[in-house]
C-alpha positions as CSV (number, residue, x, y, z in Angstrom):
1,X,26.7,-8.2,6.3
2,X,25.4,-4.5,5.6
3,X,25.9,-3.3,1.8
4,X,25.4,0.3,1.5
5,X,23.4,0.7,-1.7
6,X,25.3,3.4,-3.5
7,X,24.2,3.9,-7.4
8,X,26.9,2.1,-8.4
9,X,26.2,-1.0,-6.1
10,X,22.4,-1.4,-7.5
11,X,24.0,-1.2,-10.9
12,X,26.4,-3.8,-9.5
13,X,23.8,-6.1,-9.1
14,X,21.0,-5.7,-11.8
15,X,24.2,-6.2,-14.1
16,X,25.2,-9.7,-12.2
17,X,21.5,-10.2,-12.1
18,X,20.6,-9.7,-15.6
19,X,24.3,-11.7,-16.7
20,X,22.3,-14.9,-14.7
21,X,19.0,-14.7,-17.0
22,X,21.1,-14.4,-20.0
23,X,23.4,-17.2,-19.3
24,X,20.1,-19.2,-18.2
25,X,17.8,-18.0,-21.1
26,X,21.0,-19.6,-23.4
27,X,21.4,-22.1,-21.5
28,X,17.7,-23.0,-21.9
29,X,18.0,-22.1,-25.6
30,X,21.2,-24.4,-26.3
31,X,18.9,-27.4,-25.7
32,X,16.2,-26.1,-27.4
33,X,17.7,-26.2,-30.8
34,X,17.6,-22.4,-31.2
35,X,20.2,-19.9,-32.7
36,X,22.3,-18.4,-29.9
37,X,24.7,-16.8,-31.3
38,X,23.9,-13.0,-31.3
39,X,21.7,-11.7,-28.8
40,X,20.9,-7.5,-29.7
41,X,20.5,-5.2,-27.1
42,X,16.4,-4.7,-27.7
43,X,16.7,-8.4,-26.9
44,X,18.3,-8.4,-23.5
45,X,16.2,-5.1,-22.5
46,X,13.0,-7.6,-23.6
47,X,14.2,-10.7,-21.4
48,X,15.6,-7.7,-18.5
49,X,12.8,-6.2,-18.3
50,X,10.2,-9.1,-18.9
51,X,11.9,-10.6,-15.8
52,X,11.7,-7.6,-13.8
53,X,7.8,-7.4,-14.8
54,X,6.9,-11.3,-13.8
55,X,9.1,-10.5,-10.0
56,X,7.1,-7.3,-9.7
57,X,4.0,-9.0,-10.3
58,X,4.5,-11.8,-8.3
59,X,6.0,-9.4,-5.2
60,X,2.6,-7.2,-5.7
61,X,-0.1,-10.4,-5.7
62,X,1.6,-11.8,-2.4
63,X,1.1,-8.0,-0.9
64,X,-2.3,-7.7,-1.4
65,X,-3.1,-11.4,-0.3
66,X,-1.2,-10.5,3.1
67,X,-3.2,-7.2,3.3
68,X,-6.9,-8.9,2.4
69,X,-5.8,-11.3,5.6
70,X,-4.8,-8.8,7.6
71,X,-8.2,-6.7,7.1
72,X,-10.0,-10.1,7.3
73,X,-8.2,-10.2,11.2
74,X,-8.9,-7.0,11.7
75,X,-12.9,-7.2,10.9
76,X,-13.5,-10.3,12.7
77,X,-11.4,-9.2,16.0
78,X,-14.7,-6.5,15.8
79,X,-16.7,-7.2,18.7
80,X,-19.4,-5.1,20.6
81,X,-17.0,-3.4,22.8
82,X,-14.9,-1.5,19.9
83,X,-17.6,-1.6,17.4
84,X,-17.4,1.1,15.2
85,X,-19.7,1.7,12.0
86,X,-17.7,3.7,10.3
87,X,-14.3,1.8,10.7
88,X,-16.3,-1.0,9.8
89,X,-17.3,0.4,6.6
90,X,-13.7,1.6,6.0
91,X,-12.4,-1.3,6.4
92,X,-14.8,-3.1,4.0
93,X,-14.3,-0.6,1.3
94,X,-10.5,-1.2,1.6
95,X,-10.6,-5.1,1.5
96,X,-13.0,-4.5,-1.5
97,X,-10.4,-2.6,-3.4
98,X,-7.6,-4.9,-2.4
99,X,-9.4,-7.7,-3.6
100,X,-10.1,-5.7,-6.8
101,X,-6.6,-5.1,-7.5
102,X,-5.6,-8.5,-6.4
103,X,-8.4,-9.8,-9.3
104,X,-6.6,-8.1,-11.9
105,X,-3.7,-9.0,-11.1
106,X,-4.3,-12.5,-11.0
107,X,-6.4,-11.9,-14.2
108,X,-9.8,-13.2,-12.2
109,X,-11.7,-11.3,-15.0
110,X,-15.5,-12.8,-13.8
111,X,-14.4,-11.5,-9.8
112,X,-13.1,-8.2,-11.3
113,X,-16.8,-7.8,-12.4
114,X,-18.0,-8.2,-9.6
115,X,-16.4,-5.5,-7.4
């Protein structure tokens, strides 16, 4: 089923998405013990975009894991036929920064460093 993603369809569905957190989040807190009567608006822009954040993140790390095996492939499928130092180096430098990036996400502070 094709949805043509008009504005008012995306708006559509961060507003069904964002009603599902909030039902869950008092869901979660009924049990909890917690006050859930009044939720203000700074509140469900918090837990909206706090969600949003923790997807992003999660979305990002799994990109640049696919990327570092991907470059992995593509060095070791080097041989002396296509052998090529400067693509080699290229390639390096771009798995170095990819793991870099991936570091910090991941909040790998001591292999940050090392790069």
């Amino acid at each position: 089923m094709n949805h043509e993603y008009t504005t008012e369809r995306i708006i559509e569905i961060i507003n069904g998405a964002s009603d599902k957190n909030l039902e869950k989040t008092l869901e979660q807190k009924k049990y909890s013990g917690l006050d859930t009567a009044t939720f203000s608006e700074s509140e469900i822009t918090k837990l909206i975009n706090a969600t949003s954040d923790e997807i992003l993140k999660g979305e990002q790390s799994e990109l640049l894991q696919e990327r570092i095996k991907k470059r992995f492939l593509k060095l070791k499928s080097i041989s002396k036929e296509n052998f090529n130092m400067f693509e080699v180096a290229m390639q390096c430098k771009k798995l170095v920064d990819e793991y870099k990036a991936l570091a910090k996400e991941k909040g790998w502070k001591e292999i940050e460093r090392m790069f």
